[in-house]
Backbone as CSV, one residue per row, in Angstrom:
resi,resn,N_x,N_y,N_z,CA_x,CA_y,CA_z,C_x,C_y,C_z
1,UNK,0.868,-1.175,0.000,0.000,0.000,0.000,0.909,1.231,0.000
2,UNK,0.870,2.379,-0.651,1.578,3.163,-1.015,1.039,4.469,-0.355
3,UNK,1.975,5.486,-0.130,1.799,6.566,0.891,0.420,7.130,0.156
4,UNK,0.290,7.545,-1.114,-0.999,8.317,-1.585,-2.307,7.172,-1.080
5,UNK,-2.415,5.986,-1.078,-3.283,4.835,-0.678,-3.544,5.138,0.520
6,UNK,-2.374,5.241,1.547,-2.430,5.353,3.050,-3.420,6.692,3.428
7,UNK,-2.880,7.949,2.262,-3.631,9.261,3.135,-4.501,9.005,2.464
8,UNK,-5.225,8.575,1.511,-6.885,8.334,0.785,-7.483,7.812,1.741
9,UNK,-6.918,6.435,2.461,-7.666,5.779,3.630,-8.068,6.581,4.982
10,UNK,-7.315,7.097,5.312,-7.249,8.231,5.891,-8.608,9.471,5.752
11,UNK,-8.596,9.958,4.798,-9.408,10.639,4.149,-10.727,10.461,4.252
12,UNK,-11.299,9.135,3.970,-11.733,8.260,3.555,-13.184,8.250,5.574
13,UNK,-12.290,8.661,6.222,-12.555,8.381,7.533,-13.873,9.745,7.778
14,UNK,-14.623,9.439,8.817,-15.435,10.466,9.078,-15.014,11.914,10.255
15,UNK,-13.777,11.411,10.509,-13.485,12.399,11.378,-11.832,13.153,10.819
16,UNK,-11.279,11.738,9.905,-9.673,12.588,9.155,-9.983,12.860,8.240
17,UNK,-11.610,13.031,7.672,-11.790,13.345,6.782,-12.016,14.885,6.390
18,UNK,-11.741,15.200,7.713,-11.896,17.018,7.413,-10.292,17.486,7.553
19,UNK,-9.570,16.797,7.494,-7.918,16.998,7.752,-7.489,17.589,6.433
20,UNK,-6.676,18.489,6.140,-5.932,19.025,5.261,-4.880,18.435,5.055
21,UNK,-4.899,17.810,3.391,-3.744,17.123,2.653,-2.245,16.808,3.153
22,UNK,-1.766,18.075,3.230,-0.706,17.862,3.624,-0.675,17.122,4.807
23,UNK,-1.393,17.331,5.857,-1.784,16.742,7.165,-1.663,15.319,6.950
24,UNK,-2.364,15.115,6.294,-2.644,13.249,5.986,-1.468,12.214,5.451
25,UNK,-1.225,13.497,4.810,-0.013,12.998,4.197,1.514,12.361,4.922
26,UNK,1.150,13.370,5.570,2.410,13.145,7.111,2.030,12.236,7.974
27,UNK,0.715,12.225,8.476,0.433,11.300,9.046,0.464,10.004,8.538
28,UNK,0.031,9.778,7.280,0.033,8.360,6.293,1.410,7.991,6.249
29,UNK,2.526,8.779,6.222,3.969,8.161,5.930,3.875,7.558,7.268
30,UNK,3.841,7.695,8.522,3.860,7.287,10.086,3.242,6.046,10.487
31,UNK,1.849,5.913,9.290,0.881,4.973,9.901,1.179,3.491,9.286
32,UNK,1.433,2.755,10.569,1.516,1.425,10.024,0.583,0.733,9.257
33,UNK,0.824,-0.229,7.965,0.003,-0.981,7.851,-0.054,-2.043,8.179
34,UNK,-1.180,-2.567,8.707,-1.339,-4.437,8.939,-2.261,-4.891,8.280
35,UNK,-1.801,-6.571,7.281,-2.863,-6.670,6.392,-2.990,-8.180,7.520
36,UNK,-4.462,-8.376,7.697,-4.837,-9.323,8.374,-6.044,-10.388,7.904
37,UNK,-5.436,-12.041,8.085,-6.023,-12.535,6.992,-7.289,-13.074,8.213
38,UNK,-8.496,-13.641,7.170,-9.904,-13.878,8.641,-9.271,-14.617,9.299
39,UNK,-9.712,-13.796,10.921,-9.718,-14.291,12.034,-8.166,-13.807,12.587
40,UNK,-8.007,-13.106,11.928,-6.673,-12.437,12.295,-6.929,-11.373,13.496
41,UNK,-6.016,-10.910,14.795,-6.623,-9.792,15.201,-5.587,-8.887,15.735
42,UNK,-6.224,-7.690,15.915,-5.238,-6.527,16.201,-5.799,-5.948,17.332
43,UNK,-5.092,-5.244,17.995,-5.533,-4.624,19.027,-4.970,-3.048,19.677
44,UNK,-5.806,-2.162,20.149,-5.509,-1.002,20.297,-4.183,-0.299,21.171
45,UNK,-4.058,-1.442,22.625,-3.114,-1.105,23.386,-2.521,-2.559,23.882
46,UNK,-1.107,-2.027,22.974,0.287,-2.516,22.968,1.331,-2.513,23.589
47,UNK,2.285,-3.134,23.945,3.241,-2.582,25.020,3.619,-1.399,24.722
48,UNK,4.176,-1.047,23.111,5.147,0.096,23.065,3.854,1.359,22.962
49,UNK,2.712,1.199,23.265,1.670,2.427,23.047,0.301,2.002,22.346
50,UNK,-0.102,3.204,22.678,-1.900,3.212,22.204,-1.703,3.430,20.718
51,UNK,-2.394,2.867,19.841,-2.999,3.284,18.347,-4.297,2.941,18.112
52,UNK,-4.780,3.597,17.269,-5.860,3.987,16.641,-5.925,3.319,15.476
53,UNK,-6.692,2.307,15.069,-6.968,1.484,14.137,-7.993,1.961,13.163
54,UNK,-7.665,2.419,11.711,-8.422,2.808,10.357,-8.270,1.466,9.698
55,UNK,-9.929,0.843,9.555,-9.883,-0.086,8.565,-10.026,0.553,7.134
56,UNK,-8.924,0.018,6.559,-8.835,0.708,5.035,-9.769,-0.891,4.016
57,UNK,-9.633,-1.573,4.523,-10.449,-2.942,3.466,-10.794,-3.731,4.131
58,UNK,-11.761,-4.790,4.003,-12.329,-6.057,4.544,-13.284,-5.529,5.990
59,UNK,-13.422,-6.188,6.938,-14.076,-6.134,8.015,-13.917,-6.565,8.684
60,UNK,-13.881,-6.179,10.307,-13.676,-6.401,12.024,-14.706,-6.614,12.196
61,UNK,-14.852,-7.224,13.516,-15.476,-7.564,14.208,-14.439,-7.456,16.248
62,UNK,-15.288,-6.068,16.509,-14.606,-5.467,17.755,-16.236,-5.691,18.885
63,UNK,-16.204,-6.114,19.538,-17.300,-5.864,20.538,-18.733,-6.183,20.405
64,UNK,-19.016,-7.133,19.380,-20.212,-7.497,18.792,-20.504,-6.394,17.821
65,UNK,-19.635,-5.603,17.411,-20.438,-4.742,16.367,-18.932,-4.812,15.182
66,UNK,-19.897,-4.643,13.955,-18.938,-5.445,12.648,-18.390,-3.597,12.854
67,UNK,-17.207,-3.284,12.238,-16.405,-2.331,11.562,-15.982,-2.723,10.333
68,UNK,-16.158,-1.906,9.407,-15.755,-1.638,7.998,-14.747,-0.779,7.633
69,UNK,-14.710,-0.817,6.241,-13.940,0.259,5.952,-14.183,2.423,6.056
70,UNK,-13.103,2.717,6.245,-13.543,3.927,6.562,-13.651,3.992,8.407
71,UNK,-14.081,3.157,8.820,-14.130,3.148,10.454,-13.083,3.237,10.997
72,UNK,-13.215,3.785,12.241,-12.140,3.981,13.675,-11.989,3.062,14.576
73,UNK,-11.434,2.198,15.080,-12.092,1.892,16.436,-10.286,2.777,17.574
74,UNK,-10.963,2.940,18.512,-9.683,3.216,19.854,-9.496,4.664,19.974
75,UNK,-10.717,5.372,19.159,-9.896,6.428,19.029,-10.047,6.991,20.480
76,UNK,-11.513,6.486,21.877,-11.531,6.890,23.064,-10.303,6.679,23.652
77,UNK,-10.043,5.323,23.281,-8.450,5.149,24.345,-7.280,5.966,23.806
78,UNK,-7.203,6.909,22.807,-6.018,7.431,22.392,-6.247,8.544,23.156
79,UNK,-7.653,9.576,23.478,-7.823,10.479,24.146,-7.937,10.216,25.932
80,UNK,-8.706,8.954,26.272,-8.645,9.123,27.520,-7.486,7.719,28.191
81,UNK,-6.841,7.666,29.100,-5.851,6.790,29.460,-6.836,5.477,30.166
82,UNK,-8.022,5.370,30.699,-8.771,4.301,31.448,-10.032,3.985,30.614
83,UNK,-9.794,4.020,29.390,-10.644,3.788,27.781,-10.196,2.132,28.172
84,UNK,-10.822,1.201,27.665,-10.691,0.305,27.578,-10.092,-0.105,26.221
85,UNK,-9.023,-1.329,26.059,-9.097,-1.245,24.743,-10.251,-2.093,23.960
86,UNK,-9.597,-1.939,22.431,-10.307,-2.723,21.587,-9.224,-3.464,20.740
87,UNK,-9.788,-5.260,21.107,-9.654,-5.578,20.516,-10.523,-6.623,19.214
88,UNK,-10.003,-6.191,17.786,-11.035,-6.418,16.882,-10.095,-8.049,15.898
89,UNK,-11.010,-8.628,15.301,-10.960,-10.089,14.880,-11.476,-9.868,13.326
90,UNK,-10.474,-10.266,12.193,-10.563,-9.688,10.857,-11.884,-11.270,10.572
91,UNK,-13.446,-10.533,10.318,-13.742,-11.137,9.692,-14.071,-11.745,8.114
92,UNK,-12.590,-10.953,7.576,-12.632,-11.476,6.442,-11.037,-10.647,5.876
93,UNK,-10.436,-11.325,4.879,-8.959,-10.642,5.236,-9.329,-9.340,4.700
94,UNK,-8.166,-8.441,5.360,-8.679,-7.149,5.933,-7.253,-6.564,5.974
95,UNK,-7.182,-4.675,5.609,-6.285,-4.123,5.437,-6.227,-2.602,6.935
96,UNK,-5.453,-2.793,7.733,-5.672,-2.158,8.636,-4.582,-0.785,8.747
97,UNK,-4.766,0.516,9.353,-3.531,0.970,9.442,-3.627,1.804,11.055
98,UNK,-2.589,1.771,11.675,-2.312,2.075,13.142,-1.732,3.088,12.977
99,UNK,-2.433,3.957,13.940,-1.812,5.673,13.904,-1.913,5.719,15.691
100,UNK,-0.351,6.129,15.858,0.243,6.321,17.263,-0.906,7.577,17.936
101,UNK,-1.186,6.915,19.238,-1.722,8.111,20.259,-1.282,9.368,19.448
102,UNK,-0.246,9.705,19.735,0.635,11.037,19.656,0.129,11.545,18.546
103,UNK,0.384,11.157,17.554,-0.506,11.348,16.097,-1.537,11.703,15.894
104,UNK,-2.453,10.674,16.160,-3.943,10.801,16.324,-4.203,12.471,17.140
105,UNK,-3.582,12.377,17.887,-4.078,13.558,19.355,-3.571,14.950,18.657
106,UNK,-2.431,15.004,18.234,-1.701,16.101,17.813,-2.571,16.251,16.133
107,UNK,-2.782,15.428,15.487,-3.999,15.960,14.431,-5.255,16.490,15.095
108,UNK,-5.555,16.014,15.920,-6.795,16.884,16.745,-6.890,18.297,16.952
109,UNK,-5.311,18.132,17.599,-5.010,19.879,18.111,-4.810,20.645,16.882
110,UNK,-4.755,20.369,16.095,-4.071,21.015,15.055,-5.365,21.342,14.037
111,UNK,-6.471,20.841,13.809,-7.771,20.462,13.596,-8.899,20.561,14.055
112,UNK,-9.588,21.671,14.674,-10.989,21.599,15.427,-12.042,20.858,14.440
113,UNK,-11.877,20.622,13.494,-13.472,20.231,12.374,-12.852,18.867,12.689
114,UNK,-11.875,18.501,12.920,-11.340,16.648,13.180,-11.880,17.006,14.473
115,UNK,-11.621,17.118,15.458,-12.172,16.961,16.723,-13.666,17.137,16.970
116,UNK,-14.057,17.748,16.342,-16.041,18.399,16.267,-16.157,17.002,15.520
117,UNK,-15.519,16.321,14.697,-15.766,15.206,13.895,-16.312,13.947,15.076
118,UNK,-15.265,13.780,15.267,-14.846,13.086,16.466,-15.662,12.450,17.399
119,UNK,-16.387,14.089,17.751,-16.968,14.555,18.876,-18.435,13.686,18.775
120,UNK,-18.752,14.019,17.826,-20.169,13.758,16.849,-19.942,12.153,16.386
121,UNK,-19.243,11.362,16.263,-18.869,10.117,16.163,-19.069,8.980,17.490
122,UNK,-18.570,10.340,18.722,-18.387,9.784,19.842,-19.797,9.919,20.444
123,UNK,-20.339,10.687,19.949,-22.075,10.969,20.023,-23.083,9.928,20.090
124,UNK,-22.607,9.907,18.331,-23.664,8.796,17.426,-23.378,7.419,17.938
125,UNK,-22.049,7.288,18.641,-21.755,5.765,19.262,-22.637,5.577,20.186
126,UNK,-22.447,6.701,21.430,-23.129,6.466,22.717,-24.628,6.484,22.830
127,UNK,-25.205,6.464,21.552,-26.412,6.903,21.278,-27.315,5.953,21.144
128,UNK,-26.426,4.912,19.862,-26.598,3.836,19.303,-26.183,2.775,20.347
129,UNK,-25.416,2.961,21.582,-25.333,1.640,22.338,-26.342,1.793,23.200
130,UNK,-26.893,2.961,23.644,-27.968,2.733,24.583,-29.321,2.560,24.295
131,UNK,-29.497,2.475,22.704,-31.022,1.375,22.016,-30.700,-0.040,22.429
């Protein structure tokens, strides 16, 4: 997957999707990819740090609820430290990319329409778990 691939995926997202190019761009050179075949799994918090998981292809399965492409999951635990993590199970092979706490957080600051994004994400979640 190639750096212009990485910031499209990126892009692609409902909350880095208000991020300015260059932004993504920097961030996409940083962001790991993991391609994970079904039943493969990844998880948010690692020894060496928290990341933030963008599914760029295929589909998770984190917490009884499927994630697709374009989705976030961790991005609570990158902002708060007693977030629980997530960990998600590729139900079908699946292209993932991990963006460090630091990253994630420092595009925030740098970004109020990413954070109002965010915000409104973190909304529509808490909204939808308590139906």
């Amino acid at each position: 997957m190639d750096l212009l691939e990485r910031a499209r995926a990126l892009a692609a997202t409902d909350v880095l999707g208000e991020v300015a190019a260059p932004t993504l761009i920097a961030l996409a050179e940083r962001a790991a990819v993991v391609e994970l075949e079904g039943g493969g799994a990844v998880t948010t918090r690692r020894p060496d740090g928290v990341v933030v998981i963008v599914v760029v292809h295929g589909a998770l399965e984190a917490g009884g609820r499927r994630a697709g492409a374009g989705e976030l999951l961790g991005a609570a635990g990158a902002l708060h430290a007693d977030a629980p993590a997530v960990t998600a199970t590729a139900i079908e092979p699946a292209v993932v990319l991990e963006v460090t706490q630091d990253d994630f957080v420092d595009v925030l600051a740098e970004h109020p329409a990413a954070a109002r994004a965010l915000a409104r994400a973190m909304a529509r979640a808490l909204r939808e778990a308590r139906r």
